[in-house]
N, CA, C and O atoms as CSV, one atom per row, in Angstrom:
chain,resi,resn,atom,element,x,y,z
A,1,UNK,N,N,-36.708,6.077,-46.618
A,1,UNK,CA,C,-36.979,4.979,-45.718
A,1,UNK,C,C,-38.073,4.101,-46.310
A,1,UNK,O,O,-39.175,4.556,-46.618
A,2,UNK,N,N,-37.655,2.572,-46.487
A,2,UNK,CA,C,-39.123,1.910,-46.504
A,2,UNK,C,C,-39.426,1.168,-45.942
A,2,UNK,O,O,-38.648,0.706,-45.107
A,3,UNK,N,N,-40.898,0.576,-46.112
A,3,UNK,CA,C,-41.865,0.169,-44.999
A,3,UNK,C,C,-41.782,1.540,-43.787
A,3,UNK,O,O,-41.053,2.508,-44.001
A,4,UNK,N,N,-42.549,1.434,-42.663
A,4,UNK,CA,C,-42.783,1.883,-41.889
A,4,UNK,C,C,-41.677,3.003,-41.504
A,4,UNK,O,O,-40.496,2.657,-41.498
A,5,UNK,N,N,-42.037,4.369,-41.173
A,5,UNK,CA,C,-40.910,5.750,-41.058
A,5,UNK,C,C,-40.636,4.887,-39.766
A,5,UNK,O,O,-39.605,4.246,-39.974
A,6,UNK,N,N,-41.084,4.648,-38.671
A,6,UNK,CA,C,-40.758,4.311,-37.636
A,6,UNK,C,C,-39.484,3.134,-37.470
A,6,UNK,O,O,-39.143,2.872,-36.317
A,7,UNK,N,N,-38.967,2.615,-38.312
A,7,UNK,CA,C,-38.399,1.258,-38.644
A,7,UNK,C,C,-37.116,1.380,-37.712
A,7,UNK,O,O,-36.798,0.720,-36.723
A,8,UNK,N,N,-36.436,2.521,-38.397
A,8,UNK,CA,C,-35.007,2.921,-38.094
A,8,UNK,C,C,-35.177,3.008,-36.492
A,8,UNK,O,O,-34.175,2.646,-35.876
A,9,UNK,N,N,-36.026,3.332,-35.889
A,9,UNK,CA,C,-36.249,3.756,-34.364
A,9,UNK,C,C,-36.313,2.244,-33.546
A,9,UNK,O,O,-36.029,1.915,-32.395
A,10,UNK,N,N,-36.702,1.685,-34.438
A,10,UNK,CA,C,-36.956,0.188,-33.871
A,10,UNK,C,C,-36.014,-0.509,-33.699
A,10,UNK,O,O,-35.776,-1.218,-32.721
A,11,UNK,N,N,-35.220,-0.315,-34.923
A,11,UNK,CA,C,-33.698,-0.693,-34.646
A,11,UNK,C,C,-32.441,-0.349,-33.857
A,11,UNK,O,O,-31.418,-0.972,-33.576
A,12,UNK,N,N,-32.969,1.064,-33.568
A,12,UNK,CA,C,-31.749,2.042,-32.297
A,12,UNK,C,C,-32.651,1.457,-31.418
A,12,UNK,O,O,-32.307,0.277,-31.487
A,13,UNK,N,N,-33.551,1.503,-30.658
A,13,UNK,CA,C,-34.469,1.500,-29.639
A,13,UNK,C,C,-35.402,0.576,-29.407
A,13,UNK,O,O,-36.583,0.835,-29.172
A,14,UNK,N,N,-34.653,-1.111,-29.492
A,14,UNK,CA,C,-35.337,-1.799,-29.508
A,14,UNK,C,C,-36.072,-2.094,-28.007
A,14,UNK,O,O,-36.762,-3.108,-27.892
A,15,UNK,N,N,-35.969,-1.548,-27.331
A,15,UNK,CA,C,-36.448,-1.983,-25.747
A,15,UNK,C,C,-37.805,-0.599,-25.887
A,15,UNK,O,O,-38.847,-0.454,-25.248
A,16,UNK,N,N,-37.203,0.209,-26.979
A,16,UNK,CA,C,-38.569,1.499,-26.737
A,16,UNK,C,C,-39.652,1.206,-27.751
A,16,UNK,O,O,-40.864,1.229,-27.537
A,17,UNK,N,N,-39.046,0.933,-28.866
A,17,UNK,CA,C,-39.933,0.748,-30.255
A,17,UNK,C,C,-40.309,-0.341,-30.710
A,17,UNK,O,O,-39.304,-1.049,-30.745
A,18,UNK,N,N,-41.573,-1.153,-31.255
A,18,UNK,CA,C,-41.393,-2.320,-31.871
A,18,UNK,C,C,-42.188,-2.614,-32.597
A,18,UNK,O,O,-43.370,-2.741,-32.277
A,19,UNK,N,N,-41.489,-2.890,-34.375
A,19,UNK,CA,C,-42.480,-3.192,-35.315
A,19,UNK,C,C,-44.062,-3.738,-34.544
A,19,UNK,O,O,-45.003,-2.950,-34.454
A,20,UNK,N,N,-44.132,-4.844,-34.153
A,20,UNK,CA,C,-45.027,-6.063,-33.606
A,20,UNK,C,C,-46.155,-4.932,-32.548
A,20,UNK,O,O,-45.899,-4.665,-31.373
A,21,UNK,N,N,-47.288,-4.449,-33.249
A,21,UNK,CA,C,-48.358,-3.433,-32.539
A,21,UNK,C,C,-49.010,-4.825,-31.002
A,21,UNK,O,O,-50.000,-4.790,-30.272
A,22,UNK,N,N,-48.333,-5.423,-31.073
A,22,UNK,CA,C,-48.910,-6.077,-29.917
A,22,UNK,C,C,-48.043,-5.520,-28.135
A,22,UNK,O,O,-48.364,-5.448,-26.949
A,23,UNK,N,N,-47.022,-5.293,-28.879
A,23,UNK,CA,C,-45.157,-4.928,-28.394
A,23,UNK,C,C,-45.660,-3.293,-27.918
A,23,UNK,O,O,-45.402,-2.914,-26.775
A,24,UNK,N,N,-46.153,-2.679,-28.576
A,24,UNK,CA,C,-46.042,-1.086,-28.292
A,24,UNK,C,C,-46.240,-0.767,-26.990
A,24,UNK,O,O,-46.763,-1.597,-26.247
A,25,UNK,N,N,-45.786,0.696,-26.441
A,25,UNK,CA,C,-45.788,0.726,-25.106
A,25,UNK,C,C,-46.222,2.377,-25.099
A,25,UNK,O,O,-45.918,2.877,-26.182
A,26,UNK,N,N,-46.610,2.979,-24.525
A,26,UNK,CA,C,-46.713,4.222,-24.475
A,26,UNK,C,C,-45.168,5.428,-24.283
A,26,UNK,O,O,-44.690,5.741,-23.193
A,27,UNK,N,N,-44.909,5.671,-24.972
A,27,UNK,CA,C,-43.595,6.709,-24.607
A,27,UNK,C,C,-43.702,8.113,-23.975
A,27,UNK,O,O,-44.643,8.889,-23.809
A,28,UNK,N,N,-42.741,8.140,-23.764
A,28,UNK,CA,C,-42.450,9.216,-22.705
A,28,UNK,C,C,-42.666,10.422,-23.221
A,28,UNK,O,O,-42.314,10.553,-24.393
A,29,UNK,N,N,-43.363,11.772,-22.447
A,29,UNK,CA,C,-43.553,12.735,-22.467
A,29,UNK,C,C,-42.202,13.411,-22.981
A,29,UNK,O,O,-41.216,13.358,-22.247
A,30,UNK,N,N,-42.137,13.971,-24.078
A,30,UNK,CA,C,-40.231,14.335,-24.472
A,30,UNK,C,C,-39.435,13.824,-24.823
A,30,UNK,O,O,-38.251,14.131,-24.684
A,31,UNK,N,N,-40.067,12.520,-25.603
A,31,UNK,CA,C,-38.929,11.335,-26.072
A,31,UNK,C,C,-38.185,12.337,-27.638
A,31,UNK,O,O,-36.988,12.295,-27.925
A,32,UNK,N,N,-39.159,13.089,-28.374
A,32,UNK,CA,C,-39.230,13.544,-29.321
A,32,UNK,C,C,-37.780,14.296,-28.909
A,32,UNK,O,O,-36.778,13.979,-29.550
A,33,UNK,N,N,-37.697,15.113,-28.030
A,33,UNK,CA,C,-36.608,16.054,-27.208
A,33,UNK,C,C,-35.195,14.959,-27.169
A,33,UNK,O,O,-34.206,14.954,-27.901
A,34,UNK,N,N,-35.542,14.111,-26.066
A,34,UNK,CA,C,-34.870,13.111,-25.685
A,34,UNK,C,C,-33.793,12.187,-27.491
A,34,UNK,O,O,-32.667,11.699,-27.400
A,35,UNK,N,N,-34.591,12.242,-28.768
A,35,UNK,CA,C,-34.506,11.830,-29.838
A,35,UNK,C,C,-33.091,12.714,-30.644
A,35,UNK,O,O,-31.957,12.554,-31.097
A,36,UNK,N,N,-33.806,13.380,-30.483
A,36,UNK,CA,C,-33.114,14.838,-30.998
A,36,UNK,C,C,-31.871,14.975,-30.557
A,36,UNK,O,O,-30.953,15.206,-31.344
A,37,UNK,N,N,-31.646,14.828,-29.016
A,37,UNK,CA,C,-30.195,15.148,-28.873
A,37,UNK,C,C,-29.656,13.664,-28.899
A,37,UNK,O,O,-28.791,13.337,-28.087
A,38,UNK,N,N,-30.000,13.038,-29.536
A,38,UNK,CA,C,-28.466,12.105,-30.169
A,38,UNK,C,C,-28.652,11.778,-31.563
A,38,UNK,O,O,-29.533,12.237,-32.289
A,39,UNK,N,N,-27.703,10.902,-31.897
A,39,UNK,CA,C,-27.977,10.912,-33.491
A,39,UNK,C,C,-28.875,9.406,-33.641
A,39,UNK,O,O,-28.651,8.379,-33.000
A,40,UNK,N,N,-29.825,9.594,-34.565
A,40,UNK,CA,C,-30.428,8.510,-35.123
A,40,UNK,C,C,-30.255,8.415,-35.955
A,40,UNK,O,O,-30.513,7.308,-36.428
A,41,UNK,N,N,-29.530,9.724,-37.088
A,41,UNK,CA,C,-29.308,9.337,-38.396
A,41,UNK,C,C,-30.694,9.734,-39.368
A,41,UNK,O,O,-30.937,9.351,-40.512
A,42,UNK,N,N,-31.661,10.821,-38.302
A,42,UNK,CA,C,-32.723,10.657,-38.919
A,42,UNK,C,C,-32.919,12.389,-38.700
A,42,UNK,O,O,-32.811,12.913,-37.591
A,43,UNK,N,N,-33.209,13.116,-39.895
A,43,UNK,CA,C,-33.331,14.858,-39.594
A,43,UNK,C,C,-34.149,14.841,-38.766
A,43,UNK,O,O,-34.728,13.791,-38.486
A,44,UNK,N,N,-34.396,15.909,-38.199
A,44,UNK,CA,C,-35.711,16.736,-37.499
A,44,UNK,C,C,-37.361,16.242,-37.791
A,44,UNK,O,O,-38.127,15.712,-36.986
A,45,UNK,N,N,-37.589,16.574,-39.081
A,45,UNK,CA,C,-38.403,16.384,-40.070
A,45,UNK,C,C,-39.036,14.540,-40.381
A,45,UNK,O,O,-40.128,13.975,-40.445
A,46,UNK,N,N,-37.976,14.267,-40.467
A,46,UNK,CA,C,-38.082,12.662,-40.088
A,46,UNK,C,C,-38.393,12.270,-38.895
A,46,UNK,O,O,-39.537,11.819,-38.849
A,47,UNK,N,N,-37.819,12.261,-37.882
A,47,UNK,CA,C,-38.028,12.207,-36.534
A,47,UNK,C,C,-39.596,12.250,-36.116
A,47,UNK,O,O,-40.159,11.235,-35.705
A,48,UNK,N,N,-40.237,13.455,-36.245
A,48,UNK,CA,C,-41.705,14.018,-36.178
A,48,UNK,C,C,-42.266,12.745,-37.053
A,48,UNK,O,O,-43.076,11.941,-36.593
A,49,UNK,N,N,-41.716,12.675,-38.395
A,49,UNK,CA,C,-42.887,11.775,-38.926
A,49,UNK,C,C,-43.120,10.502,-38.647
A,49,UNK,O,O,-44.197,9.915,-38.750
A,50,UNK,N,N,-41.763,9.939,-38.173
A,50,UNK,CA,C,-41.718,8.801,-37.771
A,50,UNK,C,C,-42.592,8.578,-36.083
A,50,UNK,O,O,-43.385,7.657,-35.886
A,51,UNK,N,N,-42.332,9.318,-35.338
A,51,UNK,CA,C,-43.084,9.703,-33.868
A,51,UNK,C,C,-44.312,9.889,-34.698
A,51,UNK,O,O,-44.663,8.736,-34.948
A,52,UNK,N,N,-45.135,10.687,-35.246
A,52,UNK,CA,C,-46.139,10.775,-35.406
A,52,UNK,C,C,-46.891,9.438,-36.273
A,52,UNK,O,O,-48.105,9.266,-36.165
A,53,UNK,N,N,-45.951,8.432,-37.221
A,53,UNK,CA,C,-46.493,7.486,-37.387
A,53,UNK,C,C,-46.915,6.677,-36.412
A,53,UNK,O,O,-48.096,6.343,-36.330
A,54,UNK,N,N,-45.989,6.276,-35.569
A,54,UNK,CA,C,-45.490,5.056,-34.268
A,54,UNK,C,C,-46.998,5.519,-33.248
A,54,UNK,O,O,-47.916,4.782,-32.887
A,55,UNK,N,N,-46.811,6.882,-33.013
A,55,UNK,CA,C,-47.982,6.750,-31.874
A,55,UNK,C,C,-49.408,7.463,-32.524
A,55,UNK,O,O,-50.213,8.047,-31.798
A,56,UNK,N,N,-49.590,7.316,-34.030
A,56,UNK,CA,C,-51.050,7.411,-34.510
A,56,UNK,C,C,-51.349,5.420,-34.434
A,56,UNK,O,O,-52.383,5.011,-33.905
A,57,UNK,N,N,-50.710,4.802,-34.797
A,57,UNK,CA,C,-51.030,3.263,-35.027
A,57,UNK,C,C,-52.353,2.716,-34.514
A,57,UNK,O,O,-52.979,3.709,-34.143
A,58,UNK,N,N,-53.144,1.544,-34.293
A,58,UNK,CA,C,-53.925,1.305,-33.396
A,58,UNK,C,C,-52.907,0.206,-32.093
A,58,UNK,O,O,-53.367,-0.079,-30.987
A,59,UNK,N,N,-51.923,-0.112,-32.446
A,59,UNK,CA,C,-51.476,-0.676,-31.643
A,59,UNK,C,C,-50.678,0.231,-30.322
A,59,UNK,O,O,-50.307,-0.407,-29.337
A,60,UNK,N,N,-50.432,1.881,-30.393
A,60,UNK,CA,C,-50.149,2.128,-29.647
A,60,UNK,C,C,-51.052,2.488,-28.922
A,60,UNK,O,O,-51.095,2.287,-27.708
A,61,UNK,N,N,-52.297,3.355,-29.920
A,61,UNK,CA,C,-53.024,3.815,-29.207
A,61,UNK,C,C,-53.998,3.147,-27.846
A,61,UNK,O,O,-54.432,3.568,-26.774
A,62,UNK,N,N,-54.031,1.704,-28.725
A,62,UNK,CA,C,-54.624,0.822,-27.431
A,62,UNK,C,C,-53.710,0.979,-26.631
A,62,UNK,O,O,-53.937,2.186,-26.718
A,63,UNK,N,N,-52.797,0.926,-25.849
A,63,UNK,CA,C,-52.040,0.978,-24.843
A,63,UNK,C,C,-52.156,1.910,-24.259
A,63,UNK,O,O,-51.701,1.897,-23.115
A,64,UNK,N,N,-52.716,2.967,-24.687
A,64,UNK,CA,C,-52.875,4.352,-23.956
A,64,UNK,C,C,-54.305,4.655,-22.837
A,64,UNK,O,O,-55.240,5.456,-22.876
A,65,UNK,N,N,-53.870,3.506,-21.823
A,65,UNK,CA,C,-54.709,3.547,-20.882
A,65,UNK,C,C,-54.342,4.015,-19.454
A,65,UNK,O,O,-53.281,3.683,-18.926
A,66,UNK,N,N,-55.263,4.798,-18.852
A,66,UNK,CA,C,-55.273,5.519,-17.942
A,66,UNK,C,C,-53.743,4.149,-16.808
A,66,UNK,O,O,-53.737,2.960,-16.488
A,67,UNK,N,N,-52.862,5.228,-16.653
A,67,UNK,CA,C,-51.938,4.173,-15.605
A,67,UNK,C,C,-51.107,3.440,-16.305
A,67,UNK,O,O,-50.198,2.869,-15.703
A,68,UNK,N,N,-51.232,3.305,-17.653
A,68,UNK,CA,C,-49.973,2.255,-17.889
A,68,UNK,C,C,-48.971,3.189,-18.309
A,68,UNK,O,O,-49.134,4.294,-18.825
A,69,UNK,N,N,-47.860,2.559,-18.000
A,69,UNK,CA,C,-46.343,3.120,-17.520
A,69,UNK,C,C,-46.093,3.805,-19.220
A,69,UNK,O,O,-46.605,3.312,-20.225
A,70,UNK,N,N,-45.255,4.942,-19.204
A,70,UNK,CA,C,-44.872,5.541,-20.481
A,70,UNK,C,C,-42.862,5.278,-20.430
A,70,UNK,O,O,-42.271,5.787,-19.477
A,71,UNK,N,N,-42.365,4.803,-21.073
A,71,UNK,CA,C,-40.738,4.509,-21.157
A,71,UNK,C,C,-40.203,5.700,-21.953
A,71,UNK,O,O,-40.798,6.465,-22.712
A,72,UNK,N,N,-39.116,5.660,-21.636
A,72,UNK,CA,C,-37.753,6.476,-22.039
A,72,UNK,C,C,-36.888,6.299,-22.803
A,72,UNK,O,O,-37.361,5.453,-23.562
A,73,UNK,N,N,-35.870,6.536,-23.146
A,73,UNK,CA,C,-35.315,5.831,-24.234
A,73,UNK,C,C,-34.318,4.639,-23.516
A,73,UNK,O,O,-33.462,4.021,-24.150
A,74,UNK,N,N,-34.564,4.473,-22.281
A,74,UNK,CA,C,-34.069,3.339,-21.957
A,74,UNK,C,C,-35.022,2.051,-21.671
A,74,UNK,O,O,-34.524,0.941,-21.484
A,75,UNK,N,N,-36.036,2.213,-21.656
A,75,UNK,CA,C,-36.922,1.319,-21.887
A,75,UNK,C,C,-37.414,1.307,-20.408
A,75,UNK,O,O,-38.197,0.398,-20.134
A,76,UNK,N,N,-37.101,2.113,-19.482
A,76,UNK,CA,C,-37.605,2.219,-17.932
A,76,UNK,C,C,-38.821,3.220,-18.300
A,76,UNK,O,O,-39.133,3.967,-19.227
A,77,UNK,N,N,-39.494,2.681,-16.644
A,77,UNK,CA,C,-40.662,3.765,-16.736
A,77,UNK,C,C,-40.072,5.174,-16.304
A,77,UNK,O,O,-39.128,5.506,-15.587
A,78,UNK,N,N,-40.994,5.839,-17.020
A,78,UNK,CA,C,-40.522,7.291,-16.546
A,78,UNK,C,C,-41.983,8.349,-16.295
A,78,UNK,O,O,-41.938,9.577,-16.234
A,79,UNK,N,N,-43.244,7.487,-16.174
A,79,UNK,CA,C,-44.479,8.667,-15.932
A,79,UNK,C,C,-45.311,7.351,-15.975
A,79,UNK,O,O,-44.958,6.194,-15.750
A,80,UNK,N,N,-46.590,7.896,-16.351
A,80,UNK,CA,C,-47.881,7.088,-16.547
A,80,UNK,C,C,-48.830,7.735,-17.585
A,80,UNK,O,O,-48.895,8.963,-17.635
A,81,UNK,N,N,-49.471,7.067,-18.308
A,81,UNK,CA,C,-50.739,7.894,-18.870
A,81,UNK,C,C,-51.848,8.164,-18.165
A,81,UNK,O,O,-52.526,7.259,-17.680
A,82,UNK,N,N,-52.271,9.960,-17.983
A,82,UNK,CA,C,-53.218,10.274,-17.634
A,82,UNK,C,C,-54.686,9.922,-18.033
A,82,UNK,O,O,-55.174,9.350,-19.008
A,83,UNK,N,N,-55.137,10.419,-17.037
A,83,UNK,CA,C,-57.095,10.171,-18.055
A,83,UNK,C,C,-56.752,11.265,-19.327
A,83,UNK,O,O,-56.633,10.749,-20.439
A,84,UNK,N,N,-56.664,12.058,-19.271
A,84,UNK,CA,C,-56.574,13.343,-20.396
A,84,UNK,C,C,-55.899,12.507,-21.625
A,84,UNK,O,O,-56.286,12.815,-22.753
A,85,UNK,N,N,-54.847,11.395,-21.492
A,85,UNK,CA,C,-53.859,10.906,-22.244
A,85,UNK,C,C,-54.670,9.938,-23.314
A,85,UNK,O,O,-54.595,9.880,-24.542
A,86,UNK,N,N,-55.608,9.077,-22.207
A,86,UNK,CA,C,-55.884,8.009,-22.277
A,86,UNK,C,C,-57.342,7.927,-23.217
A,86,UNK,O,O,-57.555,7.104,-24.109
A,87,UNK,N,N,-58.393,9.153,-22.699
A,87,UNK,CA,C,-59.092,9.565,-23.472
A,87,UNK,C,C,-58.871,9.858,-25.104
A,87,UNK,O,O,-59.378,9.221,-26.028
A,88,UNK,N,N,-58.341,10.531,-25.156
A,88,UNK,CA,C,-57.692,11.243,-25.885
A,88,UNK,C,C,-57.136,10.082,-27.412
A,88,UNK,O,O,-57.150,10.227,-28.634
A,89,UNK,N,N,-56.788,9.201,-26.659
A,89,UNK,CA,C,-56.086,8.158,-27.381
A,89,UNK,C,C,-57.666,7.243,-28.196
A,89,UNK,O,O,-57.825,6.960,-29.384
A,90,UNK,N,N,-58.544,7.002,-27.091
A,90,UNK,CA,C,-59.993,6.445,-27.234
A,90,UNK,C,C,-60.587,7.285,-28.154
A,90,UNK,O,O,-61.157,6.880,-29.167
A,91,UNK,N,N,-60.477,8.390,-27.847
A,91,UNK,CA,C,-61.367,9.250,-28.930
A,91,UNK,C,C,-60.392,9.704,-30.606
A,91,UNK,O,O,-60.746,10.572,-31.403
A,92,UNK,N,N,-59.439,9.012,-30.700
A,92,UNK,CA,C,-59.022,8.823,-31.748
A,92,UNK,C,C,-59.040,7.560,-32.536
A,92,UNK,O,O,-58.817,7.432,-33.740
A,93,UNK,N,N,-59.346,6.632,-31.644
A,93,UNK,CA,C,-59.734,5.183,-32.005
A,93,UNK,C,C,-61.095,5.803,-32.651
A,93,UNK,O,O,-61.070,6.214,-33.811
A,94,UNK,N,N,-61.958,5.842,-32.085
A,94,UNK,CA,C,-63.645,6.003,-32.176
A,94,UNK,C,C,-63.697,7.037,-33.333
A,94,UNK,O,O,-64.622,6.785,-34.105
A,95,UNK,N,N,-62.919,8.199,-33.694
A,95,UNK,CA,C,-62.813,8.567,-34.818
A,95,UNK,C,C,-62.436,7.692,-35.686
A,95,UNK,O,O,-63.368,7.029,-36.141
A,96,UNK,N,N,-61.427,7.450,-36.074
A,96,UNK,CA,C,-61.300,6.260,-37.236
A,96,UNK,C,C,-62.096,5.422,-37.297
A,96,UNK,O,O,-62.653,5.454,-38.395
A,97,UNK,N,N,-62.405,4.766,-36.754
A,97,UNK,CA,C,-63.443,3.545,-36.390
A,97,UNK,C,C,-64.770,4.211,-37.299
A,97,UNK,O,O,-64.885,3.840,-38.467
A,98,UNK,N,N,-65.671,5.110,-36.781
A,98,UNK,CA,C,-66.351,6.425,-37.550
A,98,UNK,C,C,-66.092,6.435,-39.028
A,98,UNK,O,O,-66.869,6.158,-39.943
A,99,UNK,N,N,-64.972,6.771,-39.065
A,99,UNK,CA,C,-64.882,7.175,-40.467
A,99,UNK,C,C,-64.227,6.388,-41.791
A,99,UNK,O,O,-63.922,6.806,-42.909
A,100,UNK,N,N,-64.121,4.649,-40.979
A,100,UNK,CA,C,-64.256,3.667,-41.971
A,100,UNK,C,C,-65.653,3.172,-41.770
A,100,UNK,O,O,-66.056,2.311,-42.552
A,101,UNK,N,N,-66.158,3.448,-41.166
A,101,UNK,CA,C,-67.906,2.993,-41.457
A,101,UNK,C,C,-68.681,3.843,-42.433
A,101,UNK,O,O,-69.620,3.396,-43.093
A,102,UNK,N,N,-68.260,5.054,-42.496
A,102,UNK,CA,C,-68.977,6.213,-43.647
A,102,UNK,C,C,-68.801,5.390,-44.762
A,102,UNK,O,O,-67.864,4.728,-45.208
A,103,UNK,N,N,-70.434,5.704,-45.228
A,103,UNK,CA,C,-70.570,5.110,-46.793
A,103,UNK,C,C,-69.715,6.078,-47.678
A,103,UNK,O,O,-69.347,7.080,-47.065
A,104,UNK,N,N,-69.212,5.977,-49.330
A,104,UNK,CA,C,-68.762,6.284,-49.697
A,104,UNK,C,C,-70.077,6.882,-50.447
A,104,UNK,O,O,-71.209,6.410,-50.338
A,105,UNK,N,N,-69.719,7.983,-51.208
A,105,UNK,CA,C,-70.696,8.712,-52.124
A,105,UNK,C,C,-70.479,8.061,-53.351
A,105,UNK,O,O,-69.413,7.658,-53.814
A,106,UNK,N,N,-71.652,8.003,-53.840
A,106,UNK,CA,C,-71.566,7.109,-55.175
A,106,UNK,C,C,-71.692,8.470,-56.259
A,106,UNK,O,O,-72.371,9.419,-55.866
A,107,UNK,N,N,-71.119,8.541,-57.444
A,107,UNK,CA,C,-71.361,9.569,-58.048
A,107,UNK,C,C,-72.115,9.716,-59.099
A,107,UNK,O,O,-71.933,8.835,-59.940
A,108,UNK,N,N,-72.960,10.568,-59.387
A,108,UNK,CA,C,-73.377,10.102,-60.312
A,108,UNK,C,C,-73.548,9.876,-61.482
A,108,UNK,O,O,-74.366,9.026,-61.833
């Protein structure tokens, strides 16, 4: 796959997935499940990496605020993000964020 693992998902699932991090939406608890039983054309293995690209991003993660709606693979709501969710999402921002500010070691 190139550019982005997530690409192919964008293209089956355009109401769920979308290149454009402005577009992202929080997904559903079990979409990974939900993925799996049909064909995307994409193994197991793929699947995970592509899900694990799509919702590390900063564009999803901003979305991951307490209450906003999580979609399905039909693009309906199907839950909400919790505080636990939503945190969670913040404190992975604030890590990265962190650890592009670390100076680099100069060697000597």
């Amino acid at each position: 796959m190139s550019g982005p693992k997530f690409t192919k998902l964008c293209e089956l699932y355009p109401q769920v997935f979308a290149i454009e991090p402005a577009k992202r939406r929080p997904l559903a608890i079990g979409i990974r499940e939900a993925l799996l039983a049909v064909d995307t054309g994409m193994t197991p293995d793929e699947l995970k990496a592509a899900l694990a690209q799509y919702c590390g991003t900063y564009g999803y993660l901003r979305r991951m605020r307490e209450g906003h709606a999580r979609i399905g693979l039909d693009g309906q709501r199907v839950g909400f993000v919790t505080a636990d969710d939503a945190r969670w999402a913040a404190l992975n921002i604030a890590d990265r964020t962190a650890n592009q500010r670390m100076p680099t070691a100069v060697s000597p």
